[in-house]
Phi, psi and omega in degrees: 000142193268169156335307220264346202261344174284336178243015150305275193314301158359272185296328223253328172285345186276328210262342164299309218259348178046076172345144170054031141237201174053178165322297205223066187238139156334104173049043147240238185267133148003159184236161172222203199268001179284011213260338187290304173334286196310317195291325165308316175304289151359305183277313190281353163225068172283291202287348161247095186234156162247106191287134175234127207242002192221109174278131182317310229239029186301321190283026187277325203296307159069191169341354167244011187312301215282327145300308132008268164293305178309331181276332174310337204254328168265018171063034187264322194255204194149146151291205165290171180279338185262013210035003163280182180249343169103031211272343188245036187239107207285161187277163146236169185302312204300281178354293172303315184297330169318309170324292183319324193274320179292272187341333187279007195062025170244070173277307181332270172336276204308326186264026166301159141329303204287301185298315188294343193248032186283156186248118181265162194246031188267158178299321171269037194284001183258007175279317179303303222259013144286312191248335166250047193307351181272343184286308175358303182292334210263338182272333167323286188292330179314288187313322180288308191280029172064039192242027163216155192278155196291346187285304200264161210236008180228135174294270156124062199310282177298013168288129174326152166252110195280159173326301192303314183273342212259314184281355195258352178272331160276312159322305171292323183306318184297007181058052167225032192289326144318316133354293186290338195270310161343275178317344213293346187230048174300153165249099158278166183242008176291147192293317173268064190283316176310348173263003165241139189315157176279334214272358187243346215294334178302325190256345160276350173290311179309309179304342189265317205302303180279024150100007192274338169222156144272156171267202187242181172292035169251331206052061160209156186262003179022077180302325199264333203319084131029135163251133176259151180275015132308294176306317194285356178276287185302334186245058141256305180309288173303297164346294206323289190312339207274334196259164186308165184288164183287152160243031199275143184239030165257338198244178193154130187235119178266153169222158176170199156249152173301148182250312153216189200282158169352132174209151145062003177088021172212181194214148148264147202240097177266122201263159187310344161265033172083001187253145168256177168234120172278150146218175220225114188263131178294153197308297193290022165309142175264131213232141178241090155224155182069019174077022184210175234231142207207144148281155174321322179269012159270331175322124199232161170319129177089357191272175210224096215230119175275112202241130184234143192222120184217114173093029196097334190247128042090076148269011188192116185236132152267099182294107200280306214213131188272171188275136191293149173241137189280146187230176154202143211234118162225155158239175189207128193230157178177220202220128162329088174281000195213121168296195212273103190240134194102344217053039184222141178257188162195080167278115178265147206282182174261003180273345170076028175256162217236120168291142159257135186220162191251118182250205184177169187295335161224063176275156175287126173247088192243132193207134181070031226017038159223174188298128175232171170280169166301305194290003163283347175301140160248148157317126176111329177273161189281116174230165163244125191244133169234138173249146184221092174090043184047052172210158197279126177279313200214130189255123163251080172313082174294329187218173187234157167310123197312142160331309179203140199198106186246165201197117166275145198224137161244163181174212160177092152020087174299335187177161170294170206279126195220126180043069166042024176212155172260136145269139185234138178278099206262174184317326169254014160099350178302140172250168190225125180257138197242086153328128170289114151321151164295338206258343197309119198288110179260116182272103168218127158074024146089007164230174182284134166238207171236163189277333178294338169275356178277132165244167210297148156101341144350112189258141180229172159199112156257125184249156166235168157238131185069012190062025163213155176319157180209297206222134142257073217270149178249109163289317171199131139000120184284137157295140181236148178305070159232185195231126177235139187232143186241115185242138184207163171150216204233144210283126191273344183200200170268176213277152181177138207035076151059089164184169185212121176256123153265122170275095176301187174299313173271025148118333180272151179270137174232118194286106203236134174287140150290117185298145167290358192255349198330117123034140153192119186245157207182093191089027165069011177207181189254111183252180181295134189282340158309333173297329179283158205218164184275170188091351193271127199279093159239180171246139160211146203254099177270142161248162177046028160096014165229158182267144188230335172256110133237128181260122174267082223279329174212136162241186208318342166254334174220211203243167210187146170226163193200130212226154178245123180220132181258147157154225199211103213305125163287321208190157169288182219273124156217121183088025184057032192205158184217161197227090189304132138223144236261179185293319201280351208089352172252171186262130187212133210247136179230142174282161171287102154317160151288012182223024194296161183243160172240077213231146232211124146069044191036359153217162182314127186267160173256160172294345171251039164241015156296123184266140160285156163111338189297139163269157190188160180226130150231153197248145161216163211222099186053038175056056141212154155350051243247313178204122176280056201296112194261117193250345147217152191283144168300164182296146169284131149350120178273122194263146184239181192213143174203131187220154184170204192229144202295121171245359190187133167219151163245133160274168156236211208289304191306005213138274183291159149343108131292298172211141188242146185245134182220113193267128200237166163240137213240143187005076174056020183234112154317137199207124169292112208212147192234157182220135164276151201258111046080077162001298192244038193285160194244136162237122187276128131104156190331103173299348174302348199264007179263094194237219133255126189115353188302126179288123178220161163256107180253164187217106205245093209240101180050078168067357195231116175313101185272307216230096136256119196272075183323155182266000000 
């Protein structure tokens, strides 16, 4: 029998009888008394198999996947009945021999009549051929093919099968035992080299030379080590490759490139000569790319893919080699404007117009010459940023940001404070996005606020440090759209669905929703909207088109007098009395009821967040005070900067900063200047260092050191 016509017979016999599965298959289950049957089933449907290339227990397989599968795809392997495939489940010799005899392509043979009735000359052969009657042909031919050695005198069927003896039976199946015996005084260099017989030493130099077995990364070969049908999977794979390709035209291997990606449930295949082949993929294929088990829509065009085919259909692709990918790389150096917000940089150029770049968990960071994190970037620093398919690879801090930088923004609040930073719109229409301190001070509306109270339009001054916010002052109040309207005439009825109908002087009526925080004043006090009555002569004051005041000027009995006073708070609230002065310049002090209401800032107020300077409506009732209404806010606080060297600071009995002295120079004279220190004054940077002679910055807000920035 020739090479080409033995690894015909080989394959085409392998993928009928489908190795490692079934009844009466290699190293799977057990024979029964059913066994004769099978083998007859067997021979009549050689021509019809189902190759399966996809295992229950597949992540068992690991390191033999790629054998495995691949002996699967030409129908030499298989699983269990149960769809696994079993990979750590050890051989016995019978199994291997079994393996072997297929492979050489003598299935045919081993199971004839003639073979099968051989009177074998071993010591256990009535043993063999009591509990295994089907191997007899197979220990037959094995034995004509040299595959047992002249010494043994036992099959030993269920005896494990070792590394040693499983490679020195594939070496005699490749018909190379002259070779080997050739080889017999090979010097190995495995540490337990002493543990292989000399009469072997030949056939493990072969086994290593033809790539069919390895040692391990220890140096050592475990000769006695047991084979699992993973393994016994890998060196049946390598043997395999040493003999010619198949010509069986039911199993069939293209090789070439993708022409495109998947389309319609089939791939075009183009082979080196240029001609191409459609074929049509099987439901179960199985995919090799990148070295791991892959889907159809990972396959890309161009990729260099070795394709197994069995009945015309497509079970099994390798990608040999991946399809090239294009990348494309700029770089960009400029100046950090922020740090890293977003998973985003924003570098400005030196043309001053500004990049936004996509940063990731692994982009490269190097600052200060050594490896830093993303969150180690500062505003300011000088950087060389490279991208690759428009996302950031690699970060260079060429200069680092100066240390300490303080800097002010004036504007007007682009939006509330959103992923912890503001935009502020500056004079010239530009805008600046500014990172929050954790410490940052807020000032609105002439008090400590929260960043959650500022809103867009919000006019600021803002300062940073370091390239983050410290301090926010609100210089004026955002405008809000509103509209206040006064009505006044006789209640047509009691309060009904949250509304009120007023009869005016001329007779039309007008229908006003009621607000919930609304007002109501009634009897010189503040009542309830159920307290009113029809006939009650009032007045009300709606905003944005809702009522927040009714005032009851007379009620149905009696008489009442009520004066309206406009102008400009002189002073905050004292002696329970405030002091208007009016459009013409006078003045006129009026008392305070005790339920009087206040509204501030568009909500209800206490009298001591009356401000001098609050524009106001005021209502009063039997000459005292009823409702203030603040209809523009006093002017906002202005913030100063003072920088100099620490000449004195005093505490007081709590403790704290009192006053701080600081000496600056003034037209070339050191000048001495004292400040008060700001209860809740934020101090940036070590407080031990507030010493004399020490470098500072102060922020100094309506007389009071708010910020001090050590240097």
């Amino acid at each position: 029998m020739t090479l080409a016509k033995f690894k015909k017979v080989a394959i085409s016999s392998m993928a009928a009888m489908v190795l490692l599965s079934g009844a009466s298959t290699a190293f799977a289950k057990g024979h029964d008394n059913d066994d004769k049957k099978d083998d007859k089933d067997d021979k009549k449907n050689s021509s019809s198999i189902t190759i399966n290339v996809n295992f229950k227990d597949e992540e068992d397989l690991k390191w033999a996947t790629e054998y495995i599968i691949r002996l699967a795809s030409k129908g030499i392997v298989n699983g269990y009945e149960d769809g696994t495939f079993k990979p750590n489940k050890k051989i016995s010799r019978i199994e291997t021999i079994v393996a072997a005899v297929r492979l050489m392509g003598l299935r045919e043979q081993a199971e004839s009549a003639e073979e099968m009735s051989t009177d074998l000359n071993f010591k256990d052969a009535d043993q063999l051929k009591k509990k295994y009657p089907w191997a007899v042909g197979y220990v037959a031919v094995a034995l004509e093919n040299d595959l047992f050695s002249e010494t043994e005198d036992s099959i030993q069927p269920e005896k494990p099968a070792t590394r040693l003896w499983s490679a020195t039976i594939l070496v005699k199946a490749l018909k190379l035992e002259a070779e080997a015996k050739a080889k017999s005084s090979t010097k190995l260099t495995f540490k337990d080299a002493k543990q292989i017989p000399a009469g072997s030493v030949g056939y493990v130099a072969v086994a290593l030379e033809k790539g069919i077995i390895t040692g391990y990364s220890d140096n050592t070969f475990r000769p006695n080590q047991q084979v699992t049908r993973a393994e016994l999977a890998a060196l049946l794979d390598r043997t395999d490759s040493q003999l010619p390709d198949s010509e069986d035209t039911d199993i069939q291997a293209i090789t070439g490139t993708l022409k495109a990606s998947v389309s319609n449930n089939s791939l075009t295949v183009v082979k080196s000569d240029n001609t191409e082949k459609t074929l049509t993929i099987d439901p179960n294929v199985f995919i090799f790319r990148d070295n791991k088990k892959a889907s159809l829509s990972d396959l890309k065009a161009g990729d260099e893919v070795l394709v197994r085919t069995y009945n015309g259909n497509v079970i099994f692709i390798e990608v040999t080699k991946l399809a090239e990918t294009t990348t494309t790389t700029t770089d960009v150096t400029g100046t950090l404007k922020a740090a890293v917000s977003n998973n985003s940089i924003v570098v400005v150029k030196a043309d001053k117009t500004e990049a936004a770049l996509t940063v990731d968990k692994n982009t490269v960071v190097v600052r200060n010459n050594k490896t830093a994190k993303l969150s180690d970037l500062k505003a300011g620093d000088e950087v060389l940023v490279r991208t690759s398919n428009g996302k950031v690879i690699y970060i260079q801090v060429t200069k680092l940001a100066s240390t300490t930088t303080t800097a002010d923004v004036t504007g007007t609040l682009k939006a509330a404070v959103s992923n912890n930073s503001i935009v502020v719109v500056k004079a010239d229409k530009t805008e600046t996005t500014l990172a929050i301190d954790s410490n940052a001070v807020v000032l609105r509306d002439n008090k400590t606020a929260k960043l959650s109270d500022l809103k867009a339009g919000d006019e600021v001054f803002v300062r940073t440090y370091n390239g983050k916010v410290i301090l926010i002052q609100v210089t004026k109040l955002a405008e809000t759209a509103t509209t206040t309207t006064d009505v006044t005439g006789t209640l047509k009825a009691a309060v009904s669905n949250n509304s009120i109908v007023v009869v005016k002087a001329d007779k039309t009526e007008t229908t006003l929703t009621i607000d919930s925080n609304a007002v109501v004043l009634r009897d010189n006090k503040t009542a309830a909207l159920t307290d009113l009555k029809a006939g009650d002569e009032v007045f009300v004051r709606t905003y944005n088109g809702k009522v927040i005041l009714i005032q009851v000027t007379k009620l149905a009995e009696a008489s009442t007098v009520t004066t309206d006073v406009t102008g400009t708070l002189k002073a905050a609230v004292s002696n329970n009395s405030i002091v208007v002065i009016k459009s013409d310049n006078t003045e006129s002090t009026l008392t305070l009821d005790s339920s009087v209401v206040v509204l501030r800032d568009n909500k209800t107020a206490a009298l001591t967040d009356l401000k001098a300077g609050d524009e106001v409506f005021v209502r009063t009732y039997n000459g005292k005070v009823i409702f203030i209404q603040v209809t523009k806010l006093a002017p906002a606080a202005t913030a100063a900067l003072e920088s100099g060297s620490i000449n004195s600071v005093t505490v007081n009995a709590q403790g704290k900063l009192a006053t701080i002295s600081i000496m600056k120079s003034v037209n070339g004279t050191l000048q001495a200047y004292i400040f008060n220190v700001a209860s809740d004054v934020v101090i940036s940077g070590d407080s031990s260092k507030l010493i004399a002679g020490q470098a500072v910055d102060l922020t100094i807000i309506n007389d009071e050191v708010k910020i001090i920035i050590i240097k």
